[in-house]
Structures are given as C-alpha cells and as structure tokens.
C-alpha positions as CSV (number, residue, x, y, z in Angstrom):
1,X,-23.5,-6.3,5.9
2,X,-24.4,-7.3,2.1
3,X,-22.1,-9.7,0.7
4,X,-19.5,-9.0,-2.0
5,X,-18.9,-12.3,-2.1
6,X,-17.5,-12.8,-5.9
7,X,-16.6,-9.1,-6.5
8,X,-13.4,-7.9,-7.4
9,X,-11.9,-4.8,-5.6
10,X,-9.3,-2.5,-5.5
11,X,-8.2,-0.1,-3.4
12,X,-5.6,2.2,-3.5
13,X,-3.2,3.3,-0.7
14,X,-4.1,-0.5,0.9
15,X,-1.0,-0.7,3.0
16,X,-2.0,1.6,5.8
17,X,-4.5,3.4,7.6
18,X,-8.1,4.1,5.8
19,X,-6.9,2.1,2.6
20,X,-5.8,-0.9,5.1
21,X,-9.4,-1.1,6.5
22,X,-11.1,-0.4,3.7
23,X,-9.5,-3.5,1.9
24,X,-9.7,-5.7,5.3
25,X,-13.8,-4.3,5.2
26,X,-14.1,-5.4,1.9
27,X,-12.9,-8.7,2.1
28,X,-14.9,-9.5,5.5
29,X,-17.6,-9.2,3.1
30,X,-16.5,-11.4,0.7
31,X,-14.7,-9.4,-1.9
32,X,-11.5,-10.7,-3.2
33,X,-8.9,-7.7,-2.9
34,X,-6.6,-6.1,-4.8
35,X,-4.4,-4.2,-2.7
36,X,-2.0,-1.2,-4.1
37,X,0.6,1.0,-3.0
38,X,4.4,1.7,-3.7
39,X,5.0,-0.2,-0.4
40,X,4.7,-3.4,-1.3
41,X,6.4,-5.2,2.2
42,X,3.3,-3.7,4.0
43,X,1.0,-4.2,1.2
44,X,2.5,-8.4,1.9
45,X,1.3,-7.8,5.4
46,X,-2.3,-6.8,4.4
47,X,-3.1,-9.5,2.0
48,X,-1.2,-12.1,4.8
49,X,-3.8,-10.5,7.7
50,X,-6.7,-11.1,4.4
51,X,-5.5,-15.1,3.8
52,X,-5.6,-15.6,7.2
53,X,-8.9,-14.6,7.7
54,X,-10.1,-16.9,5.1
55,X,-10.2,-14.4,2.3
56,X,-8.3,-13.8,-1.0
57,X,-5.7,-10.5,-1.6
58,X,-3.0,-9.9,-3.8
59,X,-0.6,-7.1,-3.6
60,X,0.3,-5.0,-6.7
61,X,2.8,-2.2,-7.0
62,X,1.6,1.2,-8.0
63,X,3.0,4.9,-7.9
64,X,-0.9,6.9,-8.3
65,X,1.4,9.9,-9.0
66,X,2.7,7.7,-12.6
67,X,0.2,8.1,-15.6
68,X,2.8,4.6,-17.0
69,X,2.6,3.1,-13.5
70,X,-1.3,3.4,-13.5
71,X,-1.9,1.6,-16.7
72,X,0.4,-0.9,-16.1
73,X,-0.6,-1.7,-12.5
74,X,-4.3,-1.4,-13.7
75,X,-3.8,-4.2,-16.3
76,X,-2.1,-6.5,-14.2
77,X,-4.8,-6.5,-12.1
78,X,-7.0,-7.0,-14.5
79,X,-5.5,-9.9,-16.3
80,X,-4.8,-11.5,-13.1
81,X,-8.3,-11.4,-11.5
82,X,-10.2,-11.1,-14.5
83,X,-11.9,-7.4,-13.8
84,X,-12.2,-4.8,-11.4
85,X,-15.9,-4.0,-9.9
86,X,-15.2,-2.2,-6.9
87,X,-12.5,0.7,-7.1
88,X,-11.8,2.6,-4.1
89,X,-9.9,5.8,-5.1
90,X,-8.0,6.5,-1.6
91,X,-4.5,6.9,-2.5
92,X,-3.2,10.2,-1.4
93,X,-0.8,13.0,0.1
94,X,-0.4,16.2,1.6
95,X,1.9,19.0,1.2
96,X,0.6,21.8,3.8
97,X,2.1,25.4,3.9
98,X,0.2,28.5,3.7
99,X,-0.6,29.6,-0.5
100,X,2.0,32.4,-0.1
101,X,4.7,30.5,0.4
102,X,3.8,27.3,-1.6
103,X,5.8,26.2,-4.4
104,X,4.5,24.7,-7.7
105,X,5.4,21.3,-7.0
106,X,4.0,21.1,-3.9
107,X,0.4,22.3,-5.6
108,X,1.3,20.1,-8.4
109,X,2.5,16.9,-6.7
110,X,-1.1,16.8,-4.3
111,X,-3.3,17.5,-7.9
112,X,-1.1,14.9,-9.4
113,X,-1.6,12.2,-6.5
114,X,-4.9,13.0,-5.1
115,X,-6.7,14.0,-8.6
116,X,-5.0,13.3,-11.3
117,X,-4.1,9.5,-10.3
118,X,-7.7,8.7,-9.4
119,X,-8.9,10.1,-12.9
120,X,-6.3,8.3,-14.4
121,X,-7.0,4.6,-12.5
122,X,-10.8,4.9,-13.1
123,X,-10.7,5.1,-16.6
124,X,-7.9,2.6,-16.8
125,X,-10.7,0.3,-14.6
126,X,-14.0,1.7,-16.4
127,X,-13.8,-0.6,-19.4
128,X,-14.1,-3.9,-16.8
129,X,-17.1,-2.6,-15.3
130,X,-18.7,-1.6,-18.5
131,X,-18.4,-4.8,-19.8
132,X,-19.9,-6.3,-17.0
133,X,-22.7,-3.8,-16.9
134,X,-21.9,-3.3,-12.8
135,X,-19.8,-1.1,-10.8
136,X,-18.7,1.1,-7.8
137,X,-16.5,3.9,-7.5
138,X,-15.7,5.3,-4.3
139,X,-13.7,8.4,-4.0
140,X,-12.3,8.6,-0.5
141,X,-12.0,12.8,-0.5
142,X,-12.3,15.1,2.6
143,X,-13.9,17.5,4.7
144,X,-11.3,20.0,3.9
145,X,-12.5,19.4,0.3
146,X,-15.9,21.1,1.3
147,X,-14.8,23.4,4.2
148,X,-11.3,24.7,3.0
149,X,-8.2,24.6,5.2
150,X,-5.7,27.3,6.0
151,X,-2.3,26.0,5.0
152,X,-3.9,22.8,2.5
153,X,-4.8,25.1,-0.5
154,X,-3.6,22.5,-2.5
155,X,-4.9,19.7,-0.7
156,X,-8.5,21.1,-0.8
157,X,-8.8,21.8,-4.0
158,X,-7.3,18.0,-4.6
159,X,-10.5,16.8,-2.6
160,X,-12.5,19.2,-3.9
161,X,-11.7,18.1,-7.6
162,X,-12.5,14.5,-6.6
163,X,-16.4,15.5,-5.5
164,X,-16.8,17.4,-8.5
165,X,-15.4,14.2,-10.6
166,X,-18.2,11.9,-8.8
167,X,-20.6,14.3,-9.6
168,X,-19.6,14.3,-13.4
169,X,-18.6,10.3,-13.8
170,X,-21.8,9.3,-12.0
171,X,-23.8,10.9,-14.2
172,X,-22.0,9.6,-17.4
173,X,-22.0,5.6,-15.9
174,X,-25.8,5.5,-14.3
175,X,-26.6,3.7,-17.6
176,X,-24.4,1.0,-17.1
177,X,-25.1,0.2,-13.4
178,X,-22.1,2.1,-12.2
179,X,-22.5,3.9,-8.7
180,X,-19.8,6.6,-8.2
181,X,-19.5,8.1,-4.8
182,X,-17.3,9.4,-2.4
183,X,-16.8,9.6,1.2
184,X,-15.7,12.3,3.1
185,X,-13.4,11.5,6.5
186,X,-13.3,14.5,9.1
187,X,-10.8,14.3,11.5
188,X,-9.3,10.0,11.8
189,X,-6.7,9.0,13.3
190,X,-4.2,7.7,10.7
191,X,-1.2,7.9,9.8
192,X,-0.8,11.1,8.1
193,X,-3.1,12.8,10.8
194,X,-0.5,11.5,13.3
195,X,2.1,14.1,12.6
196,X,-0.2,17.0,13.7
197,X,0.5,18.9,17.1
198,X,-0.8,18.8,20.1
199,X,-2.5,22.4,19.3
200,X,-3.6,21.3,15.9
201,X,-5.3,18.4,17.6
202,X,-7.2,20.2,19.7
203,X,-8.0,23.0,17.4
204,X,-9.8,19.9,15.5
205,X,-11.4,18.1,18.6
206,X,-12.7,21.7,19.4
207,X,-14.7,21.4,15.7
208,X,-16.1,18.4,16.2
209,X,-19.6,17.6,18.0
210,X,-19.0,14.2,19.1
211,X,-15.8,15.2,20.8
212,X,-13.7,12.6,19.3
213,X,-11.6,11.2,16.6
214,X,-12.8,9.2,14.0
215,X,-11.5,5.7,13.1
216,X,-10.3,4.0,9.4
217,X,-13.0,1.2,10.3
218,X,-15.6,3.7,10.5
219,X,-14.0,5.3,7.2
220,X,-13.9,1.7,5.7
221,X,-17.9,0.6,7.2
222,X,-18.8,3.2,5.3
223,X,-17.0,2.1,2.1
224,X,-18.5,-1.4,2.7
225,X,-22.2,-0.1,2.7
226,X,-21.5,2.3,-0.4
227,X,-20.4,-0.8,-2.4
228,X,-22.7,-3.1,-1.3
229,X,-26.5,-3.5,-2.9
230,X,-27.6,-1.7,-0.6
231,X,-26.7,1.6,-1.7
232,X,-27.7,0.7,-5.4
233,X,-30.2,3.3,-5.9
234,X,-27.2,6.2,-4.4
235,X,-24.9,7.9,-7.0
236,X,-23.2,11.2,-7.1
237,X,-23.3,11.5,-3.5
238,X,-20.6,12.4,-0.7
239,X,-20.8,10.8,2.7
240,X,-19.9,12.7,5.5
241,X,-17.8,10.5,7.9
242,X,-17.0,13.3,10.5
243,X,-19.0,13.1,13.5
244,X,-20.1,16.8,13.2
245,X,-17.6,18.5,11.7
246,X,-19.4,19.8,8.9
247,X,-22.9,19.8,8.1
248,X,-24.4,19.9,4.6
C-alpha cells in the first residue's frame, strides 16, 4: 500500500462498521485521522485502537444530518490539524418501507443524511484542498444506488444522488489535483446490515457470485487504494465492492 504518511483525513461515520475501518485503513498507511460521528464514546475507542498502533486520531462530534453542525465540525478540524486532504463521505442511514407507505420524513431524513450532509461537508472541506492544490474525495454510496431496492426508495435515490455528485465535483476539481470517487459496497456485514432477516439474508447471498458476504476491511482496502497515488490518474469513477452483485 502507498503511503499517506503526512495526509490529513476524515471520515465520516468513524465509530463503527465501514467508517471504523476505513479510518483504521487509513491510518495503517500513515494518514493522521479525523474521526466523526454523533457517538463520540465509540469514536474515543477508534482513535484509542489508532494511538495504540502507533498512529495519530482525534475524535470530533458531528450530526451529517446539521447544515450548523457541519460547518462547525468541519472548522474544528481544520483549525486543529491544519487541513483536510482526504474526505471520506460515509456517514449514513436507512429508513426502509415500501414508497406507498413512506412518509416525508423518512424520504427526507435519508436525502438529508446520505446526500445533503456529504454535499454540505465537502464544500465545507474543498477550500483546504484547493489551497493545497491536492485532494480525495471518496463517496462511500451503494449497490442499491445503481440497482434499486424494493422497500429503500429513498435510500437509493440517496446513493444514487452521491454517484451523480462525483461525477459533477470531479469534473469541477480535476484542475486542482482533486480526485473525487466513490465506492460502492454490495452486501457487508455491518452494523446496519445486521438487523436484516434470515430470509433477507439469503435473498442477498442468492445475488451474489462469490457466495459470501463482504467485509468493512475490504470496503476500507478499497478506500486506501482510491486515496493513495496510486489511483491519481482515476476520477469520477464508482468501485464496485460487491463480489458479483452487480456488474457494470
């Protein structure tokens, strides 16, 4: 793996699951870590498993659902490491019913966390990595994003939004050395996956070629690699993490 050794990151959702080893991923290679979430006891826990490694985290409180909480937590982080290179968009929620029977706030509350707040943090981070004439954006979005999902009209057209907005922001920041991309998880086992059925399990393992689950370090090795100098010459592009699920 490339070194980030001197870059600054931050990641969203840090305190558990894909965020969690995205940031741990990061800092292996050297990145020093922002880590944020509303749960800051677990976010403690994530920069104490960093430290102990030998790297450097900090945790930060931030509601991605809060336009004020953005800003704020985006300039703290900013005045306390000095910049943001490395943004990693992951933060996010679910509110599954079928369309019919959805209410407003569920469609508004997943747009407002999955969409909106990653809008909102990356241009509350773009300035720092204009100045610096170096960047990378990754959008962590979904296969449901590019497949659709019964029941998760809201929450695929959340992940949908966020490949269209790498798309737009990577052409607008190529100039400046800014990659934005995003990577697409299939089915992991997180967290939020966890409270699925037995059926719903296997009505996913039944969609997916290599007959298994995925894992956040995969999620987060991919991450790694997208932010690394590696992938410099890669913009606009979405990264199919799903072992099969979906084929582009």
């Amino acid at each position: 793996m490339d070194s980030l050794a001197g870059r600054i990151a931050l990641v969203t959702g840090a305190s558990q699951g894909i965020g969690r080893a995205c940031a741990l991923a990061l800092a292996a290679a050297g990145a020093q870590v922002a880590l944020a979430a509303r749960n800051t006891d677990k976010l403690a826990e994530v920069a104490a498993e960093i430290e102990a490694a030998g790297g450097v985290a900090k945790a930060f409180a931030l509601d991605i659902s809060s336009e004020e909480s953005i800003k704020a937590g985006a300039k703290e982080v900013i005045e306390h490491f000095g910049r943001v290179e490395i943004l990693v968009n992951n933060a996010g929620i679910t509110r599954d019913i079928l369309s019919m029977r959805m209410k407003r706030k569920d469609w508004d509350d997943v747009l407002t966390t999955n969409l909106t707040g990653a809008f909102l943090l990356t241009q509350a981070c773009m300035s720092s990595m204009l100045k610096g004439r170096w960047g990378r954006i990754i959008n962590i979005t979904s296969v449901v994003g590019e497949t659709g999902q019964a029941g998760q009209a809201n929450y695929a057209a959340s992940k949908a939004g966020l490949i269209g907005l790498t798309k737009s922001l990577a052409r607008e920041l190529a100039s400046r050395t800014i990659t934005v991309n995003a990577v697409a998880p299939g089915y992991i086992e997180t967290p939020m996956t966890a409270v699925l059925t037995d059926e719903q399990r296997m009505a996913m393992m039944g969609q997916v070629p290599l007959a298994r689950p995925g894992t956040d370090k995969e999620i987060a090795a991919a991450v790694a690699f997208l932010a690394s100098e590696s992938a410099a010459y890669i913009t606009g592009h979405t990264l199919d993490v799903n072992g099969g699920m979906y084929m582009n």
